[in-house]
Backbone bond lengths (Angstrom), bond angles and torsions (degrees), N, CA, C in turn:
res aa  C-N    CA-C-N  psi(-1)  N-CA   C-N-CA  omega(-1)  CA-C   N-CA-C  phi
1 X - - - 1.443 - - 1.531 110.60 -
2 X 1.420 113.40 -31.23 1.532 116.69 -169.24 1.355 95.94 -82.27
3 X 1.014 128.22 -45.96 1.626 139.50 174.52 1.175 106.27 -30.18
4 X 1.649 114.99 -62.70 1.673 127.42 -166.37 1.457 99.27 -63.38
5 X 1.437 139.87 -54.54 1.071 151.40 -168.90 1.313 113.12 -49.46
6 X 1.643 95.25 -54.78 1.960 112.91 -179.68 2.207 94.89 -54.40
7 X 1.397 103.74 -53.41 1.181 102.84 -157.28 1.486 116.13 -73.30
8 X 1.184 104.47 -4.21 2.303 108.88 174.44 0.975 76.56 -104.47
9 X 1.806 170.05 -5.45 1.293 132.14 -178.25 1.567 96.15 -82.16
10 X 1.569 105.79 -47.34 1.947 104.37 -167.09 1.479 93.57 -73.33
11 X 0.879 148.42 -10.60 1.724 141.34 -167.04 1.611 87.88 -105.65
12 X 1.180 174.60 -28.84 0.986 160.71 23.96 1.889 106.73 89.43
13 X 1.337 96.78 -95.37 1.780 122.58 151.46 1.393 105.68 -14.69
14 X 1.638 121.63 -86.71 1.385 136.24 168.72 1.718 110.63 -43.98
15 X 1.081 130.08 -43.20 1.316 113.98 171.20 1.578 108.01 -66.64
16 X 0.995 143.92 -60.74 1.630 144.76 -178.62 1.630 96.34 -36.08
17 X 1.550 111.11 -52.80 1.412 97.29 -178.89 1.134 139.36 -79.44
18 X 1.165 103.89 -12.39 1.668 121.19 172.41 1.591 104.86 -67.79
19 X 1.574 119.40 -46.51 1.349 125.35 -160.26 1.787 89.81 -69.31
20 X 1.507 111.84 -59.98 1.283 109.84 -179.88 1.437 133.46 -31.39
21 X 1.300 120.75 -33.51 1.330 130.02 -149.76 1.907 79.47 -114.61
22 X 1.751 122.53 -42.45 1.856 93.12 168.43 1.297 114.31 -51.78
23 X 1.875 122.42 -51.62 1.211 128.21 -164.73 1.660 106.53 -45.66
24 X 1.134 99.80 -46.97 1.775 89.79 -161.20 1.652 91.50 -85.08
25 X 1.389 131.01 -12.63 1.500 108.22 159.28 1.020 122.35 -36.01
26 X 1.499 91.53 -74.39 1.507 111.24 -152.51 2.302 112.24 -66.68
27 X 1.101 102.65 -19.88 1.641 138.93 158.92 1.809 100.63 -41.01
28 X 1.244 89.54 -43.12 2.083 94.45 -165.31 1.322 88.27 -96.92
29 X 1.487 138.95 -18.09 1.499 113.13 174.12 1.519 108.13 -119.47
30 X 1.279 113.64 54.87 1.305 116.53 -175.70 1.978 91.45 -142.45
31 X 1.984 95.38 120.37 1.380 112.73 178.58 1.758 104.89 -32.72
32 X 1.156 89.53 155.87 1.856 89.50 -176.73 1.625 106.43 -112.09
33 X 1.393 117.87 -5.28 1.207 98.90 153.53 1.697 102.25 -146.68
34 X 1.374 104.50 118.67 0.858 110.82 -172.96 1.521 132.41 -92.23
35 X 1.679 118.23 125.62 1.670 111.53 -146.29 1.341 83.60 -116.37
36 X 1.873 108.89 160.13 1.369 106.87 167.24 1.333 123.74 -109.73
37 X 1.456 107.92 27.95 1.815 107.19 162.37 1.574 87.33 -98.09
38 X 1.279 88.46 147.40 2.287 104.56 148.80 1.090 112.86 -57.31
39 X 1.271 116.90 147.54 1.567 107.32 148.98 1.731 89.31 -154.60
40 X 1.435 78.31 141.46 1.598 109.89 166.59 1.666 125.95 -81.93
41 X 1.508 112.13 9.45 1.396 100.80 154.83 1.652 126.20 -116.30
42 X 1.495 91.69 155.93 1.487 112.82 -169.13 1.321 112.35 -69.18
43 X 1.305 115.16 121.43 1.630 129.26 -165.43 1.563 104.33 -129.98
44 X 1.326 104.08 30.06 2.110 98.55 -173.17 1.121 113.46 -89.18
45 X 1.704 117.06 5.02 1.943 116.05 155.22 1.130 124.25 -65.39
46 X 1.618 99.85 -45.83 1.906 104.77 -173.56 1.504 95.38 -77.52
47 X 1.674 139.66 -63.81 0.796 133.39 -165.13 1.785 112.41 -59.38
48 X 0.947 107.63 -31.74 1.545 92.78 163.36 1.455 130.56 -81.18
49 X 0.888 118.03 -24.21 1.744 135.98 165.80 1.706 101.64 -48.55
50 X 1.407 98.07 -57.11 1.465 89.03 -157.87 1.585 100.81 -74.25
51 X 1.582 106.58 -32.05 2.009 100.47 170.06 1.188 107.71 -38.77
52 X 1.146 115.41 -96.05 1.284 130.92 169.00 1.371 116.14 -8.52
53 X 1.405 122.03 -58.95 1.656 108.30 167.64 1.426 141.51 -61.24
54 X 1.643 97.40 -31.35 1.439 124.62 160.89 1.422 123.79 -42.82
55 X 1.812 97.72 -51.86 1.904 110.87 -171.77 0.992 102.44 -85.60
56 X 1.540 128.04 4.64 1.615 122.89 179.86 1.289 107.14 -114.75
57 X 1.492 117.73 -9.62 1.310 119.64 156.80 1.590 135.82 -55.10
58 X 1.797 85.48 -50.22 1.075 108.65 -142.28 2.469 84.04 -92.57
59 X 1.047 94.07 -19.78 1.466 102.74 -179.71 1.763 117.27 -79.14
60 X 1.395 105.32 -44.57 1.115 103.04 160.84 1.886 115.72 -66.43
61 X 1.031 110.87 -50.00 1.715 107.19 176.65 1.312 98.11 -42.08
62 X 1.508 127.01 -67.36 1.311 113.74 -158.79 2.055 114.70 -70.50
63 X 1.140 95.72 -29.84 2.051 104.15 168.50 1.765 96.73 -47.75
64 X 1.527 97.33 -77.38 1.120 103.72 -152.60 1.598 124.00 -99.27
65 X 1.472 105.85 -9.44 1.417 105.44 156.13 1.522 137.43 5.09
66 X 1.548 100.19 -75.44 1.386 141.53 -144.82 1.613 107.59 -96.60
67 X 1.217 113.16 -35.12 1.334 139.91 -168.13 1.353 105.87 -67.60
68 X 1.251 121.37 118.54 1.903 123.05 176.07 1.415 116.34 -87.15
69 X 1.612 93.17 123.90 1.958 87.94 177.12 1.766 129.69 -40.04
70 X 1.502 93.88 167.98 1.291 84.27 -162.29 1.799 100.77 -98.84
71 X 1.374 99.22 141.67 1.773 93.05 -167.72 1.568 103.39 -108.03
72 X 1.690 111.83 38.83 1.444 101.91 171.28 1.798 118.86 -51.10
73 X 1.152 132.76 160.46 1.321 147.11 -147.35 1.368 100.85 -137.18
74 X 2.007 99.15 94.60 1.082 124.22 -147.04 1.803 100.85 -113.94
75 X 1.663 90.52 27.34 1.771 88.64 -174.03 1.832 83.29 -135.94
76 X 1.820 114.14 31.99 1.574 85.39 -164.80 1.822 99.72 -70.11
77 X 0.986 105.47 158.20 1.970 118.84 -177.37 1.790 100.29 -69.85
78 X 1.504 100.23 -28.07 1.666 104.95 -165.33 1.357 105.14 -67.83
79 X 1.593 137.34 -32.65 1.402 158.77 -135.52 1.398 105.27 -57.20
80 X 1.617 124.38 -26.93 1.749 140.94 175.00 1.874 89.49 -73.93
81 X 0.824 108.63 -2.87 1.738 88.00 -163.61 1.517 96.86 -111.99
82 X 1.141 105.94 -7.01 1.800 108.59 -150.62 1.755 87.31 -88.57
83 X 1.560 132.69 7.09 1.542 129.33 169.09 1.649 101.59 123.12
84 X 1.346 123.20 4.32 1.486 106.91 142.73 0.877 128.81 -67.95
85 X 1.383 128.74 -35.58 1.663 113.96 -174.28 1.401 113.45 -102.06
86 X 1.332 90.09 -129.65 2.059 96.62 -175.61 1.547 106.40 -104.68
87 X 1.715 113.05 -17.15 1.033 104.92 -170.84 2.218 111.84 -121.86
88 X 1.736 77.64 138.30 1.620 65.93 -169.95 1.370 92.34 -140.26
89 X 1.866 72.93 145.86 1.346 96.85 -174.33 1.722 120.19 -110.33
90 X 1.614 97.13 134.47 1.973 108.93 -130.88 1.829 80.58 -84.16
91 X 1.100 138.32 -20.56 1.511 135.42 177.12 1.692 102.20 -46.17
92 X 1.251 97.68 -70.97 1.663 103.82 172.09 1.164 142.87 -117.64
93 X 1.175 129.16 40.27 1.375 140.42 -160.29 1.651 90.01 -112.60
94 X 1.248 110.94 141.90 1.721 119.69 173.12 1.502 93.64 -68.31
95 X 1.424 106.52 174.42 1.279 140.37 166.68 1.502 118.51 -58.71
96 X 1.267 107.53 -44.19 1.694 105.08 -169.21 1.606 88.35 -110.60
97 X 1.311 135.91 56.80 1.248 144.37 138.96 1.523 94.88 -93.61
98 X 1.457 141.63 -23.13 1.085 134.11 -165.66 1.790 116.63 -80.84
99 X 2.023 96.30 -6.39 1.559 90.65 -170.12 1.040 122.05 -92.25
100 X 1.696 111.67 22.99 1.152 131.96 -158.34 2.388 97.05 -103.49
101 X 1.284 78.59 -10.04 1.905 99.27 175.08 0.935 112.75 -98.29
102 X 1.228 140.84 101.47 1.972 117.15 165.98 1.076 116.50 -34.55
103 X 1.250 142.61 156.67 1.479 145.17 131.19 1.561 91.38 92.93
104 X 1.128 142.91 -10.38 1.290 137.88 159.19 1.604 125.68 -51.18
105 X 1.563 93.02 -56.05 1.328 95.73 -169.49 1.893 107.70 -104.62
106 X 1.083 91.12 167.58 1.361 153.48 -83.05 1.802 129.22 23.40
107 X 1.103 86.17 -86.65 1.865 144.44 168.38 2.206 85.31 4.03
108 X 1.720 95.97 -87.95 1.329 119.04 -174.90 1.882 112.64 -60.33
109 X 1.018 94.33 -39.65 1.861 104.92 -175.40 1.547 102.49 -70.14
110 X 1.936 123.48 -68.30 1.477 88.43 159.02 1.279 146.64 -21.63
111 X 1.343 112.40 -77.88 1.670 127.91 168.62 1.981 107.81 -17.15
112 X 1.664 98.78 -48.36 1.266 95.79 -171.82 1.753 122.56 -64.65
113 X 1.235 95.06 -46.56 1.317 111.76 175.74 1.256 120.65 -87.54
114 X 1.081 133.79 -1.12 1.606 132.05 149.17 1.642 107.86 -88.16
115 X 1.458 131.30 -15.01 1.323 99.48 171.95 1.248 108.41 -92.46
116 X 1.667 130.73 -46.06 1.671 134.55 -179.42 1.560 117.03 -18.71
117 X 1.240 117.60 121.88 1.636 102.44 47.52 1.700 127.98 -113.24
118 X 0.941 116.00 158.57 1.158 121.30 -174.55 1.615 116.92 -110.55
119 X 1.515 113.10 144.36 1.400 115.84 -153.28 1.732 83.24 -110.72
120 X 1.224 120.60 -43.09 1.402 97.42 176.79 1.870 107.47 -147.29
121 X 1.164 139.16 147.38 0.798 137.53 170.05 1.945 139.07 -10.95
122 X 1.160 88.16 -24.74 1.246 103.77 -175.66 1.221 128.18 -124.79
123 X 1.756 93.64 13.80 1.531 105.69 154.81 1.488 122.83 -96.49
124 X 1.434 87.31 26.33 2.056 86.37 177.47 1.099 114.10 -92.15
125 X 1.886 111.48 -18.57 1.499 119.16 158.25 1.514 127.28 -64.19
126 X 1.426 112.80 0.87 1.553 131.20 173.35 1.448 123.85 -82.49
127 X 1.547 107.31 -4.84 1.302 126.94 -140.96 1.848 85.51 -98.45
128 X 1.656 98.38 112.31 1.760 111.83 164.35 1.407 113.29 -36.52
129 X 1.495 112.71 106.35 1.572 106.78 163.50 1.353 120.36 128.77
130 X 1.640 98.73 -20.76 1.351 102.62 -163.29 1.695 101.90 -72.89
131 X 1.610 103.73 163.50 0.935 106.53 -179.19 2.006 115.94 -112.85
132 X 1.289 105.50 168.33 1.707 92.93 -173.68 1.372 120.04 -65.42
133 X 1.290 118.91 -8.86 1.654 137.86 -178.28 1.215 99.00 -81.54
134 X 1.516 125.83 -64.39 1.262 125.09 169.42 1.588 132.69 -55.06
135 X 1.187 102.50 -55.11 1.636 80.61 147.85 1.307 164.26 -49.85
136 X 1.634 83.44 -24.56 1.855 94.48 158.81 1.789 117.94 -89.19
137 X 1.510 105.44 -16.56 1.707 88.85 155.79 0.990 108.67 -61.20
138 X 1.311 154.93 -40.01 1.459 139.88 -103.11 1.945 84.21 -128.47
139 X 1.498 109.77 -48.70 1.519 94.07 155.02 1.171 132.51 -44.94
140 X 1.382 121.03 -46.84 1.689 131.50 169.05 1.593 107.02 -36.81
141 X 0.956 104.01 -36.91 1.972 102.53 -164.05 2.112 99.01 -118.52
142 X 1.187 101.56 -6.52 1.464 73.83 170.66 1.295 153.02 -109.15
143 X 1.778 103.39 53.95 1.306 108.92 158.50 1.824 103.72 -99.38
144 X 1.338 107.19 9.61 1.270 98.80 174.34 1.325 117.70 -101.26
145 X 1.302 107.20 19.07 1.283 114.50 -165.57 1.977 104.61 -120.63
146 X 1.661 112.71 125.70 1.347 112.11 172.25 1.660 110.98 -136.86
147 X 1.210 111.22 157.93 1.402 127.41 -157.85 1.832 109.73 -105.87
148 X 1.354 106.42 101.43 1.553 100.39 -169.61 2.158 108.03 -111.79
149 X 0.729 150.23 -166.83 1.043 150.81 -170.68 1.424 112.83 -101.94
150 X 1.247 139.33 98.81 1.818 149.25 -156.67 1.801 85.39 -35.35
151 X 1.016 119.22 130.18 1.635 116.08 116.15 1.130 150.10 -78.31
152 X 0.916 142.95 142.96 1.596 130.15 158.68 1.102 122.61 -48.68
153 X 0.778 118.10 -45.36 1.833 126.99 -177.39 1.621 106.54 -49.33
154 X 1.464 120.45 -36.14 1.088 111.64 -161.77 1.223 107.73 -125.98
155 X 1.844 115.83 -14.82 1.871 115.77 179.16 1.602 92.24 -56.41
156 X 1.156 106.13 -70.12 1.720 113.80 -155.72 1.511 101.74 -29.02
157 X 1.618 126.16 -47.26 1.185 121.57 -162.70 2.008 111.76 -85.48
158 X 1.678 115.11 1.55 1.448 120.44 -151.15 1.985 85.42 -72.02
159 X 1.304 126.19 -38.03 1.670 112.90 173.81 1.466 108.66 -56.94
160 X 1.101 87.01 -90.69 2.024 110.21 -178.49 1.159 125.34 -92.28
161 X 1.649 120.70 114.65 1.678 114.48 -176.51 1.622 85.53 -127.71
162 X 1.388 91.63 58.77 1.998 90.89 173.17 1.273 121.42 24.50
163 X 1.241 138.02 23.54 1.272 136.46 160.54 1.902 119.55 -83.26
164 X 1.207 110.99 106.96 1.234 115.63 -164.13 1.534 115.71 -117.13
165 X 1.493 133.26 143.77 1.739 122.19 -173.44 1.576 88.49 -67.51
C-alpha cells in the first residue's frame, strides 16, 4: 500500500515535470510580443537575437547562479616566489616555473611537485626515485630554492595552470 502511494506521488512529480519543461518549450517559441495585425515581414534577426540572449541568460543564471565566488588570496606575500624571481619556492611554485633551470624540467620538476610538501629544503633529496644525476642538478639550483607553507590557492594549480605552447 505504501509502495502504491510512494509510486502516484513520483508519477504525479514526473508529470508536473514533464508539463514544465513543454511549458517553457513551447514559451521559447512563442513571439514575445504579441500584436493583433499580421504582418508579412520577416523579423527572425531580432526575434532570434533576443532568444538567444534570453537562453544565455537564463543558462548562465542557472550554471552559475548558485556557484560561490572564488576567494583565492590575491595578497599572498609568497607571489615573488611562485616563478618571478630567482627564488622558488618548491611548496608552490607550478611545474613549468622549473624551465626556467636546465635539466630540471620535466623529468626532476615533476618528481618535485608530486611529492611536496616539503618541511625543509633538503628534503627534496628524500624524494622516492631520484636518481644520483638528478640530484646533482637539483644541488646546482638549490640555493634557489626556499620552503614556504602550501597554499591552496596555488597547490591545486603546482601540475597544470592551463598554460599551454
Amino acid at each position: 500500500f505504501f509502495s502504491l502511494i510512494v509510486n502516484q506521488i513520483v508519477t504525479e512529480k514526473m508529470k508536473l515535470a514533464i508539463l514544465a519543461v513543454i511549458a517553457t518549450t513551447a514559451a521559447a517559441f512563442s513571439a514575445p510580443g504579441l500584436s493583433t495585425r499580421a504582418s508579412t515581414q520577416l523579423e527572425a534577426t531580432d526575434s532570434r537575437r533576443a532568444f538567444i540572449s534570453s537562453a544565455a541568460s537564463a543558462a548562465a543564471l542557472a550554471t552559475f547562479g548558485a556557484v560561490a565566488p572564488a576567494n583565492a588570496n590575491r595578497e599572498f606575500e609568497g607571489v615573488g616566489l611562485l616563478g618571478g624571481g630567482t627564488i622558488v619556492d618548491v611548496n608552490n611554485a607550478n611545474v613549468r616555473v622549473y624551465l626556467k633551470m636546465p635539466g630540471m624540467y620535466p623529468s626532476i620538476a615533476g618528481k618535485i611537485v608530486t611529492a611536496g610538501p616539503f618541511k625543509t629544503v633538503a628534503d627534496i633529496y628524500n624524494i622516492p626515485g631520484l636518481s644520483g644525476k638528478e640530484k646533482e642538478v637539483i644541488k646546482k639550483y638549490e640555493s634557489r630554492f626556499t620552503v614556504r607553507t602550501p597554499s591552496a590557492d596555488y597547490v591545486i594549480d603546482k601540475y597544470n595552470n592551463g598554460l599551454y605552447r
